[in-house]
N, CA, C and O atoms as a Tripos MOL2 file, in Angstrom:
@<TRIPOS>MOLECULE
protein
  252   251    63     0     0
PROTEIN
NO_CHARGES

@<TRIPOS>ATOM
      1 N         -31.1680    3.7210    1.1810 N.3       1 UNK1
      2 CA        -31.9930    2.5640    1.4480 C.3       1 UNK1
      3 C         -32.9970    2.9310    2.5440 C.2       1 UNK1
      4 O         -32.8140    3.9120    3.2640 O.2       1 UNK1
      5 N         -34.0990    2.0990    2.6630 N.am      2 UNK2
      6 CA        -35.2530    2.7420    3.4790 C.3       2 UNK2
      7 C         -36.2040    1.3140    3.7510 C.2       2 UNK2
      8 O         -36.4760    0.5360    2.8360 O.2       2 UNK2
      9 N         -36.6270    1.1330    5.0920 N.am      3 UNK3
     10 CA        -37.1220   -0.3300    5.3340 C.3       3 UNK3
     11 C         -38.0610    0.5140    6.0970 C.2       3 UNK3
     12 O         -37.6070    1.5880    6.4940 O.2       3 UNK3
     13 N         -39.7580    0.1170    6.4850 N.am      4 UNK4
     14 CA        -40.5760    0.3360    7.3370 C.3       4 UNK4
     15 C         -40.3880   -0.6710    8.5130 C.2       4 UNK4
     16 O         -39.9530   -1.8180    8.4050 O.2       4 UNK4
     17 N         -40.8050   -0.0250    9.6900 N.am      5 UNK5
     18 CA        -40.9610   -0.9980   10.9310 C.3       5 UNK5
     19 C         -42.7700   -0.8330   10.8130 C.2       5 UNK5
     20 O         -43.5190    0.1310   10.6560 O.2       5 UNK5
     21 N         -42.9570   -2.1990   10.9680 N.am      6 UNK6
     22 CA        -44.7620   -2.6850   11.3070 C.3       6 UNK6
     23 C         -45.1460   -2.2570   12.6070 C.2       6 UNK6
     24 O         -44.4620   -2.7850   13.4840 O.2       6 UNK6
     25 N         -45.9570   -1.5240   12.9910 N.am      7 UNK7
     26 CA        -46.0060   -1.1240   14.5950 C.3       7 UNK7
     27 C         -47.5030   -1.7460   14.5910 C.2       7 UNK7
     28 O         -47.9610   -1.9740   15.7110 O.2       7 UNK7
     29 N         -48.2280   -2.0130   13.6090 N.am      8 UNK8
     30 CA        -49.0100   -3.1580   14.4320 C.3       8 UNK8
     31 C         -50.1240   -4.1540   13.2160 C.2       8 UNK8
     32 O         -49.6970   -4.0110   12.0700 O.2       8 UNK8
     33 N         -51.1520   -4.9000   13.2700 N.am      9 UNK9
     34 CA        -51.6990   -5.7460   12.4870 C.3       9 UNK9
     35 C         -51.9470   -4.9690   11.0320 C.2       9 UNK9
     36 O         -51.7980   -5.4030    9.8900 O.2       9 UNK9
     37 N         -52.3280   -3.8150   11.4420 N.am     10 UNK10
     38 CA        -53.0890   -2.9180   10.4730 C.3      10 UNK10
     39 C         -52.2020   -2.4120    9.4120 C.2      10 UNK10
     40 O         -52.4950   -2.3140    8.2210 O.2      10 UNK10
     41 N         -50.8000   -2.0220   10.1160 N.am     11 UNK11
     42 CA        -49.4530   -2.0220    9.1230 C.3      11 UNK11
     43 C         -49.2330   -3.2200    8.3370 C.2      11 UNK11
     44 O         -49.2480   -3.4260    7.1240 O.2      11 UNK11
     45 N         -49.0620   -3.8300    9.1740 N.am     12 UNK12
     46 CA        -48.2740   -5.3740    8.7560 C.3      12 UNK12
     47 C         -48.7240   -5.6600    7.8090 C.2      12 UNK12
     48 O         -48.1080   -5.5460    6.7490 O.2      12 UNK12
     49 N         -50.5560   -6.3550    7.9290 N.am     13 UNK13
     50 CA        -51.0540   -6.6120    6.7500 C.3      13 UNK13
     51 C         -50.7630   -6.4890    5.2380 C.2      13 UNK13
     52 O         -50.9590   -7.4760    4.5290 O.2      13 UNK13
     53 N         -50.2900   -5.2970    4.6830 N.am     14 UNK14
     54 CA        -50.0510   -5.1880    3.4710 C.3      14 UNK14
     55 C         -48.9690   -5.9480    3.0820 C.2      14 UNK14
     56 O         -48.9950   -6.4260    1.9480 O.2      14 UNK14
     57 N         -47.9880   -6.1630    3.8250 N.am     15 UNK15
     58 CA        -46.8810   -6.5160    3.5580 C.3      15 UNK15
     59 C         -47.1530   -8.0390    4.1110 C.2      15 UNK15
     60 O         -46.0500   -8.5340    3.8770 O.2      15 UNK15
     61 N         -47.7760   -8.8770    4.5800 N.am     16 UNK16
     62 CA        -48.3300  -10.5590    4.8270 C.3      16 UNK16
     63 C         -46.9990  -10.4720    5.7830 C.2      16 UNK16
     64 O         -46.0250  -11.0400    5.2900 O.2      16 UNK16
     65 N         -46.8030   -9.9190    6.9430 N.am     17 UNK17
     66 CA        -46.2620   -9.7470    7.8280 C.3      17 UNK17
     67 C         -46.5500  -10.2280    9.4250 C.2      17 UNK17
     68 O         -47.6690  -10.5820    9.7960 O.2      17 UNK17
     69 N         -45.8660  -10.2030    9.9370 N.am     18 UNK18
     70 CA        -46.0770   -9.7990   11.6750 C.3      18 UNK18
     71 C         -45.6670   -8.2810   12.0960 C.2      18 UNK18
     72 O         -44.5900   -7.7070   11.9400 O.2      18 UNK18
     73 N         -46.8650   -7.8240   12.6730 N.am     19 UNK19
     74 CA        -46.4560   -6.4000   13.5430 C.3      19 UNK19
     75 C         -44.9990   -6.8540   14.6470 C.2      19 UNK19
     76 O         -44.7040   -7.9570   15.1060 O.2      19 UNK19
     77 N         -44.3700   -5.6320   14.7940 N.am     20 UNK20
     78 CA        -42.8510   -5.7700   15.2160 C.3      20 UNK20
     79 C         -41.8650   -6.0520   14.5970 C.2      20 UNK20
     80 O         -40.7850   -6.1160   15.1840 O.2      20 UNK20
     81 N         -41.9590   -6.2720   13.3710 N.am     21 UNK21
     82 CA        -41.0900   -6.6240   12.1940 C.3      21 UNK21
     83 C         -40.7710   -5.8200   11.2150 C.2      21 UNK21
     84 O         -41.7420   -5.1100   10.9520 O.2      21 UNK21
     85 N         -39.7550   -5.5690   10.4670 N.am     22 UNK22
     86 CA        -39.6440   -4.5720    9.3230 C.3      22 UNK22
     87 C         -39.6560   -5.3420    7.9230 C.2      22 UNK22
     88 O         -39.5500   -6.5120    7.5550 O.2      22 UNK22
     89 N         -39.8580   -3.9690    7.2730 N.am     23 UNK23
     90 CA        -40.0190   -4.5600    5.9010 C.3      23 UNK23
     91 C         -38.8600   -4.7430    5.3340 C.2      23 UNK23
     92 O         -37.9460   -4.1140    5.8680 O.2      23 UNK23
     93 N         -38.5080   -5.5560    4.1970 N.am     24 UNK24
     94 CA        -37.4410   -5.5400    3.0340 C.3      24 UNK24
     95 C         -36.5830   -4.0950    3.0700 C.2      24 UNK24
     96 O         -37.2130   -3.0470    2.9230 O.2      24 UNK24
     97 N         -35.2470   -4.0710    3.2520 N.am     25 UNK25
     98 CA        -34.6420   -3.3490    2.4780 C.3      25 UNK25
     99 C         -35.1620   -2.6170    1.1050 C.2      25 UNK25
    100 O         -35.3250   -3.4500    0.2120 O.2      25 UNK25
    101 N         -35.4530   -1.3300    0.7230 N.am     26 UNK26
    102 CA        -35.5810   -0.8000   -0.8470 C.3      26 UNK26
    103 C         -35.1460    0.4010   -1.0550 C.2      26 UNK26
    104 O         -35.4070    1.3030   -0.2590 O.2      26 UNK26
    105 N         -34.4430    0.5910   -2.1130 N.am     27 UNK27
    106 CA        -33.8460    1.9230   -2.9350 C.3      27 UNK27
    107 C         -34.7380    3.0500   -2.6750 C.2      27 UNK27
    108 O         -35.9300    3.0180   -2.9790 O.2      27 UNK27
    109 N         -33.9310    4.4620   -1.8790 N.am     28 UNK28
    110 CA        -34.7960    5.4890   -1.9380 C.3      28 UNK28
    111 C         -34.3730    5.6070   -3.8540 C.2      28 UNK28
    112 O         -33.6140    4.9800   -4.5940 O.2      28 UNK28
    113 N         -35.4950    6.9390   -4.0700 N.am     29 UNK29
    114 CA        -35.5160    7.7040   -5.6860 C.3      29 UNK29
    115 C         -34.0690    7.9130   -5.5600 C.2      29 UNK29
    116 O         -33.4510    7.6480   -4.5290 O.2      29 UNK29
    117 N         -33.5240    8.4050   -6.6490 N.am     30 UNK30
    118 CA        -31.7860    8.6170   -7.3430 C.3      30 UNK30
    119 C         -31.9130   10.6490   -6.5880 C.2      30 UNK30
    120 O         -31.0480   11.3780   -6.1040 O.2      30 UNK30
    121 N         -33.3500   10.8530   -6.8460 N.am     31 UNK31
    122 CA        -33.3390   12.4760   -6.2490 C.3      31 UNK31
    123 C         -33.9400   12.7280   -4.9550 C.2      31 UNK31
    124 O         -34.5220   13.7670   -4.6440 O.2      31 UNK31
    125 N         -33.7720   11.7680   -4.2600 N.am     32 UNK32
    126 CA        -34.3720   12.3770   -2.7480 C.3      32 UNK32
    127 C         -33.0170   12.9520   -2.1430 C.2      32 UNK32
    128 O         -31.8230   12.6520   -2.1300 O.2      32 UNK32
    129 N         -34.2340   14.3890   -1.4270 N.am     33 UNK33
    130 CA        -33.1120   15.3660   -0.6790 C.3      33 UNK33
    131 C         -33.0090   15.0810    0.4710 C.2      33 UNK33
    132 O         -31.9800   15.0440    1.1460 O.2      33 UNK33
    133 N         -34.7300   14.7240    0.9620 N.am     34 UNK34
    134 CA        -35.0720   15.0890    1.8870 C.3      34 UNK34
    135 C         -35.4010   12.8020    2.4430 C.2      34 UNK34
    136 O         -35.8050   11.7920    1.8680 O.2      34 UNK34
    137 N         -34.7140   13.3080    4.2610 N.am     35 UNK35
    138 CA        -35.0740   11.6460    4.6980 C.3      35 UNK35
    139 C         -35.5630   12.0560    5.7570 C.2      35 UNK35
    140 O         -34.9600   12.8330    6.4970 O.2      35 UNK35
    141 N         -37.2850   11.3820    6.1050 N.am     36 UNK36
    142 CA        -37.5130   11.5380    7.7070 C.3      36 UNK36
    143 C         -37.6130   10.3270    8.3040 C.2      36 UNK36
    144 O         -38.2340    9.3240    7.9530 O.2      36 UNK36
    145 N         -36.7280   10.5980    9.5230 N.am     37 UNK37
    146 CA        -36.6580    9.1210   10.5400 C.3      37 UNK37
    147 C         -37.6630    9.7640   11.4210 C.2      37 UNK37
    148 O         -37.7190   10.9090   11.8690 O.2      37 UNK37
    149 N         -38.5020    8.6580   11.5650 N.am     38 UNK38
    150 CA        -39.6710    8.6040   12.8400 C.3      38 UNK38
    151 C         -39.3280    7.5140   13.4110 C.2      38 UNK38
    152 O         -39.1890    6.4690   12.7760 O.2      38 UNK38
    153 N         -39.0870    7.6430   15.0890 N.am     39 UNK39
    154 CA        -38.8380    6.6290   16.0980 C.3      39 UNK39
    155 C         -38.2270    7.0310   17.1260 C.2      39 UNK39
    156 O         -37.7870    8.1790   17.0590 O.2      39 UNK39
    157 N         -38.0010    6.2790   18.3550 N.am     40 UNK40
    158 CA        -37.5310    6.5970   19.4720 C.3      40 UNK40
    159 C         -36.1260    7.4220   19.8160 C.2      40 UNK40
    160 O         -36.0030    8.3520   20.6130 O.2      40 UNK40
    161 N         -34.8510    6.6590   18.7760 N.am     41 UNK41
    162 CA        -33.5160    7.1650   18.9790 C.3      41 UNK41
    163 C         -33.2840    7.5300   18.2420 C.2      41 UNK41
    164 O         -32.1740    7.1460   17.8750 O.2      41 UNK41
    165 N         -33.9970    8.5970   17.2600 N.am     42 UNK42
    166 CA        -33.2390    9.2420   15.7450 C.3      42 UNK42
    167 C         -32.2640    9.9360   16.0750 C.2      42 UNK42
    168 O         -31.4540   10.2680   15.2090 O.2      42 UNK42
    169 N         -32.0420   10.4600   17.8590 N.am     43 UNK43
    170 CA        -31.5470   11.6380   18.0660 C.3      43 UNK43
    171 C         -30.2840   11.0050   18.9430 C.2      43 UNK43
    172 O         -29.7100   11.8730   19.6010 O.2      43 UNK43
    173 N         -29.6390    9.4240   19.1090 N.am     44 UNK44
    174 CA        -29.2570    9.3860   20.1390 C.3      44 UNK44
    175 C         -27.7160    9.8100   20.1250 C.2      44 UNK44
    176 O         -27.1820    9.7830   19.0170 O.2      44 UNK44
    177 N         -26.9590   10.1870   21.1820 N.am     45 UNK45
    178 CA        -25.5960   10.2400   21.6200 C.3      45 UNK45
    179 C         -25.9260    9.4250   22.9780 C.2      45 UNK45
    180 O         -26.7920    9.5130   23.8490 O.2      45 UNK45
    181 N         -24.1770    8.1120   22.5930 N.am     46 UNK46
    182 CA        -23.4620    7.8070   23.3340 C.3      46 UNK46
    183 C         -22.3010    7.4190   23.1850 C.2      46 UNK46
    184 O         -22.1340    7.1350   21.9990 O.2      46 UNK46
    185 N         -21.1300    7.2110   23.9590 N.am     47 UNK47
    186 CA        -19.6070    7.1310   23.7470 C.3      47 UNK47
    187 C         -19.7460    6.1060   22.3020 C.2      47 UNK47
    188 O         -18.9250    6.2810   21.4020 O.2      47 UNK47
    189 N         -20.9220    4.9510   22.1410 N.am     48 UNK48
    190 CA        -20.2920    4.2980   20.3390 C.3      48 UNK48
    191 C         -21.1800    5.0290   19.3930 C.2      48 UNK48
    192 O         -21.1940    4.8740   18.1720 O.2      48 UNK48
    193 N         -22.1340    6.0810   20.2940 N.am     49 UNK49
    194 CA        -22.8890    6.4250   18.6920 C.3      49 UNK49
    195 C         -23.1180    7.8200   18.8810 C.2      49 UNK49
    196 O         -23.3660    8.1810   20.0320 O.2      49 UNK49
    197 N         -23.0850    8.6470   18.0030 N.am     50 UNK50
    198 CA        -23.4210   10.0670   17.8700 C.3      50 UNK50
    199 C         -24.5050   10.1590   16.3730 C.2      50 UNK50
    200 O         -24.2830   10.9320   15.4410 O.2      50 UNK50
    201 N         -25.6020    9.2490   16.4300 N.am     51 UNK51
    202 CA        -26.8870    9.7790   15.3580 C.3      51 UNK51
    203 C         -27.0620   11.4470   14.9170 C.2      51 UNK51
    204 O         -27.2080   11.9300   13.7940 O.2      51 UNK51
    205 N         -26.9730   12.2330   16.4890 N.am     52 UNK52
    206 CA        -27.7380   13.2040   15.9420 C.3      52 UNK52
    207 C         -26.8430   14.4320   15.3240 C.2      52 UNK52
    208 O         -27.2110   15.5300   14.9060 O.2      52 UNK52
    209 N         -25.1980   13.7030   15.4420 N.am     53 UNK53
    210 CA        -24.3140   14.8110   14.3230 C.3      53 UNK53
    211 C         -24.4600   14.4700   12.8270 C.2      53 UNK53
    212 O         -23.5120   14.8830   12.1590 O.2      53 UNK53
    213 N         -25.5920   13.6950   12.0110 N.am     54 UNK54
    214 CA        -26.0240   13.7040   11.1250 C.3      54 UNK54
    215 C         -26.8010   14.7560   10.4100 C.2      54 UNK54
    216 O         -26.5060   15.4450    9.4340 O.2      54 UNK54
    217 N         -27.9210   14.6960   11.1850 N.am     55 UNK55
    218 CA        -29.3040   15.3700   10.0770 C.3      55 UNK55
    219 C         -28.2060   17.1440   10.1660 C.2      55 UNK55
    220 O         -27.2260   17.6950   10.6680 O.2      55 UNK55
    221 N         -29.5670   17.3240    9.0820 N.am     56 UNK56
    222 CA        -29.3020   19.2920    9.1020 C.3      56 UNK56
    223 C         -29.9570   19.7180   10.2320 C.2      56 UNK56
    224 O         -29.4580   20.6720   10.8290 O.2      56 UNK56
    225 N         -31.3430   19.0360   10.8180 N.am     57 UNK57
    226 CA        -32.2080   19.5130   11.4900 C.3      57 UNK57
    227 C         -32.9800   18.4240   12.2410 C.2      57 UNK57
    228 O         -33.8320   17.7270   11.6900 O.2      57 UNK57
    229 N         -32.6560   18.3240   13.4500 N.am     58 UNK58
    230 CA        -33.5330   17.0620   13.9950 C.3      58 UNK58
    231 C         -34.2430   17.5010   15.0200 C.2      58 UNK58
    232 O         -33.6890   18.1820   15.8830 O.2      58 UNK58
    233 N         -35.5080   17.2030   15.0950 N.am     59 UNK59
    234 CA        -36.8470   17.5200   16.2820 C.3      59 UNK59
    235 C         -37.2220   16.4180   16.9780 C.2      59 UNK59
    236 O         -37.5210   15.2860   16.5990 O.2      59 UNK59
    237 N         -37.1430   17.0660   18.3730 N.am     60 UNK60
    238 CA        -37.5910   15.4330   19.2310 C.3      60 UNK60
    239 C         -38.6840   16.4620   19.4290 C.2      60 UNK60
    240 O         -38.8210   17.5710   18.9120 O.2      60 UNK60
    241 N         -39.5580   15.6950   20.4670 N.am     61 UNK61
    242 CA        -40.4020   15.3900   21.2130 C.3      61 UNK61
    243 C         -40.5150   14.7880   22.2130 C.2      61 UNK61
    244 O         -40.7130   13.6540   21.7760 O.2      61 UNK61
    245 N         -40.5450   14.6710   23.8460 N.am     62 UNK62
    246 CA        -40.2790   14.0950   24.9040 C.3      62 UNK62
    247 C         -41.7230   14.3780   25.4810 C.2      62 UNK62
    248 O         -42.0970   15.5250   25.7280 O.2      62 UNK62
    249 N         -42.6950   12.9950   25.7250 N.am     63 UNK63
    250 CA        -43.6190   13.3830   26.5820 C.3      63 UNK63
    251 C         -43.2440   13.8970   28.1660 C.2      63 UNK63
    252 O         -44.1430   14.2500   28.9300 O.2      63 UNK63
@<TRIPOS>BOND
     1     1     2 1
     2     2     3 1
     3     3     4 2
     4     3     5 am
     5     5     6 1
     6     6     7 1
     7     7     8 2
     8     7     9 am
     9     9    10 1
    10    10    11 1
    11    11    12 2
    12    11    13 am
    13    13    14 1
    14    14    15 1
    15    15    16 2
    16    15    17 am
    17    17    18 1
    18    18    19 1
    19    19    20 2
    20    19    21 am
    21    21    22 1
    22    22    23 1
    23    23    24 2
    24    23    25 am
    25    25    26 1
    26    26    27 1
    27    27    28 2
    28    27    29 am
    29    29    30 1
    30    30    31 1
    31    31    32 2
    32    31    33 am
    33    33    34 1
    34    34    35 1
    35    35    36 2
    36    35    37 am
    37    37    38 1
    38    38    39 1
    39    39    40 2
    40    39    41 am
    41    41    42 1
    42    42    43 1
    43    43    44 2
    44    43    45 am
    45    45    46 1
    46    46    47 1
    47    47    48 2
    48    47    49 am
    49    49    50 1
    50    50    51 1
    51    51    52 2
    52    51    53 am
    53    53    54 1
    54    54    55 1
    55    55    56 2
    56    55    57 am
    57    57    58 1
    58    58    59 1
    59    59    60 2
    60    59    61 am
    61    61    62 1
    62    62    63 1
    63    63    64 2
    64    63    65 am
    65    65    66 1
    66    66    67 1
    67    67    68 2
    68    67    69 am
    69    69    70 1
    70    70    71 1
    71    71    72 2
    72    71    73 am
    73    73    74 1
    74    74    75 1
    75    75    76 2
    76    75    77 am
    77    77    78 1
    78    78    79 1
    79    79    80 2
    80    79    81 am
    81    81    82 1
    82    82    83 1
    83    83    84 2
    84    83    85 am
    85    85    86 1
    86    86    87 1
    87    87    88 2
    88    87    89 am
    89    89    90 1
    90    90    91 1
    91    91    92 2
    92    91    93 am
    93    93    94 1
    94    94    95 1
    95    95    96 2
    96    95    97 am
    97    97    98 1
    98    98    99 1
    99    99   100 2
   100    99   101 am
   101   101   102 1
   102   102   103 1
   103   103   104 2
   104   103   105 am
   105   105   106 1
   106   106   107 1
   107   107   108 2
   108   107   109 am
   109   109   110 1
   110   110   111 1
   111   111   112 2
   112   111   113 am
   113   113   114 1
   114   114   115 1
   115   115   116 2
   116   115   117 am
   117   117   118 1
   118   118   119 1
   119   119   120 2
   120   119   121 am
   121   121   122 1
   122   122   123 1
   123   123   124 2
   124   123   125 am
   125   125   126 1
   126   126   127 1
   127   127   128 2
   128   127   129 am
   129   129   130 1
   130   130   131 1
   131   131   132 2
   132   131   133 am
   133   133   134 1
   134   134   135 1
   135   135   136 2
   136   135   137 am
   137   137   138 1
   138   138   139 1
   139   139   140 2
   140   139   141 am
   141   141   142 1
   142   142   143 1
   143   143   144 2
   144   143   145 am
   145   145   146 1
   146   146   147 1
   147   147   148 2
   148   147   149 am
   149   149   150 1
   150   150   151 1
   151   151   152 2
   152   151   153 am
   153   153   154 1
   154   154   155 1
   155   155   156 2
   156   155   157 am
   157   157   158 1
   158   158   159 1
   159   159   160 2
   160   159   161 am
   161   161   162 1
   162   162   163 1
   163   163   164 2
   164   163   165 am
   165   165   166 1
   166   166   167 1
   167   167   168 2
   168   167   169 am
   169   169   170 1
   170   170   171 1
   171   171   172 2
   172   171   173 am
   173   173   174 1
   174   174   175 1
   175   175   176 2
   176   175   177 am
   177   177   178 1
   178   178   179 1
   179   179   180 2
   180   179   181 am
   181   181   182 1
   182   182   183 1
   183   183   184 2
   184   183   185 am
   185   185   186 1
   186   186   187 1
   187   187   188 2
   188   187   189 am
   189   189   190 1
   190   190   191 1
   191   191   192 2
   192   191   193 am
   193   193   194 1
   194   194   195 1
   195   195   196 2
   196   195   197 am
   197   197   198 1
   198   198   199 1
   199   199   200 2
   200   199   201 am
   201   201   202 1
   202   202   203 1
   203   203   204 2
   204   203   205 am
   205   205   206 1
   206   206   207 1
   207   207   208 2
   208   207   209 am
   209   209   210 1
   210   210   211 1
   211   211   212 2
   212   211   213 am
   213   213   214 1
   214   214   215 1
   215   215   216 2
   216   215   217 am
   217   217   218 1
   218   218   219 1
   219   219   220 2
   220   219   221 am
   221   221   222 1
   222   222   223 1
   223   223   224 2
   224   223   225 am
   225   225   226 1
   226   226   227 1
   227   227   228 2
   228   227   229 am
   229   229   230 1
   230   230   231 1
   231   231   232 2
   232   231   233 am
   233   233   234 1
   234   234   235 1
   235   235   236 2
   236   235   237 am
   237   237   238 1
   238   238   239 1
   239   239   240 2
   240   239   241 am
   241   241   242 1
   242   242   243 1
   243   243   244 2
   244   243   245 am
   245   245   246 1
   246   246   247 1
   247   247   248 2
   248   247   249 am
   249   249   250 1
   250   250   251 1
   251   251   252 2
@<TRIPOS>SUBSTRUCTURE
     1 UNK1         2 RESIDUE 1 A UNK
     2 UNK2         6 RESIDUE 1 A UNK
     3 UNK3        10 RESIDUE 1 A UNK
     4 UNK4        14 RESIDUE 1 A UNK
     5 UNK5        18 RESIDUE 1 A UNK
     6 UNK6        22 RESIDUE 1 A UNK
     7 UNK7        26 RESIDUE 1 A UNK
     8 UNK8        30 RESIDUE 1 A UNK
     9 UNK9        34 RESIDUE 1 A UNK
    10 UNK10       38 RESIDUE 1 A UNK
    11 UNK11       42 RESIDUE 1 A UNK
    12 UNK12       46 RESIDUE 1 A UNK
    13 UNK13       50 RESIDUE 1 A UNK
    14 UNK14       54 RESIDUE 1 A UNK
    15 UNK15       58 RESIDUE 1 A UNK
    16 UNK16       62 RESIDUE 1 A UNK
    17 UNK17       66 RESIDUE 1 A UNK
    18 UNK18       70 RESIDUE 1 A UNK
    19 UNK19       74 RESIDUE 1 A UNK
    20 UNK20       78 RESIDUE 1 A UNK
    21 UNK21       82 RESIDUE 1 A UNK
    22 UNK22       86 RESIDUE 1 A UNK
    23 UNK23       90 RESIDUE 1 A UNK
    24 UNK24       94 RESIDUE 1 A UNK
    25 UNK25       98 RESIDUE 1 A UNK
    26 UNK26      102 RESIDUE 1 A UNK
    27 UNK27      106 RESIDUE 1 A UNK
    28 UNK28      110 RESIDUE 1 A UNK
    29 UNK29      114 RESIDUE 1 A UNK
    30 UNK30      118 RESIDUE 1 A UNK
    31 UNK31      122 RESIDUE 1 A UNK
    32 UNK32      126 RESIDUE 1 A UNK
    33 UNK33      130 RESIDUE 1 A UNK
    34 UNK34      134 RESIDUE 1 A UNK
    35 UNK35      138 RESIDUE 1 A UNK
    36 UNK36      142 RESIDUE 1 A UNK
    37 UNK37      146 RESIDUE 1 A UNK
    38 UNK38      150 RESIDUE 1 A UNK
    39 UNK39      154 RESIDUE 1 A UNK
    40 UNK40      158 RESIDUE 1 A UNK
    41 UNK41      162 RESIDUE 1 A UNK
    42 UNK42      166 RESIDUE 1 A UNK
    43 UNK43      170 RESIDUE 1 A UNK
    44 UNK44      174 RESIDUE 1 A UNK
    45 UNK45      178 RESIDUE 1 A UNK
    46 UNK46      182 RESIDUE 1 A UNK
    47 UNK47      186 RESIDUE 1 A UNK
    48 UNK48      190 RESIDUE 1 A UNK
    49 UNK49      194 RESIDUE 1 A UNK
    50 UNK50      198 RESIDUE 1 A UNK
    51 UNK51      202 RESIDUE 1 A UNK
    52 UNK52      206 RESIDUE 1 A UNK
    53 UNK53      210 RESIDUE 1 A UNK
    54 UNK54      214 RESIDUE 1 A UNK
    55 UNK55      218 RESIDUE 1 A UNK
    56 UNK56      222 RESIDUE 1 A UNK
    57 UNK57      226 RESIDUE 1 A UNK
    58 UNK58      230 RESIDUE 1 A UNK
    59 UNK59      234 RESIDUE 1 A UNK
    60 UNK60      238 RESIDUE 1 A UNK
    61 UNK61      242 RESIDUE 1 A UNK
    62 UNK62      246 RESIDUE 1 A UNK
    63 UNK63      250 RESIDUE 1 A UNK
């Protein structure tokens, strides 16, 4: 499953939205291999969550 987050008017729009809001729930393809999360905590560890013992390969970026 795969939902967009609106990050601002120009997103939103298509979807007759508010920016800050996500879209609908929808079915990835039956053959996707490949999933990219873009956002702040794709990568996070703490004592209730360990995200980043998921991916095969995860890249941050820290300004």
């Amino acid at each position: 499953m795969r939902r967009k987050y609106l990050h601002d008017t120009d997103e939103a729009a298509p979807y007759g939205q508010e920016p800050g809001t996500f879209t609908a729930w929808e079915a990835l393809p039956a053959d996707t291999d490949l999933l990219f999360y873009e956002g702040l905590h794709g990568g996070v560890v703490t004592p209730e969550a360990d995200i980043a013992r998921h991916p095969d390969l995860l890249v941050a970026w820290c300004p």
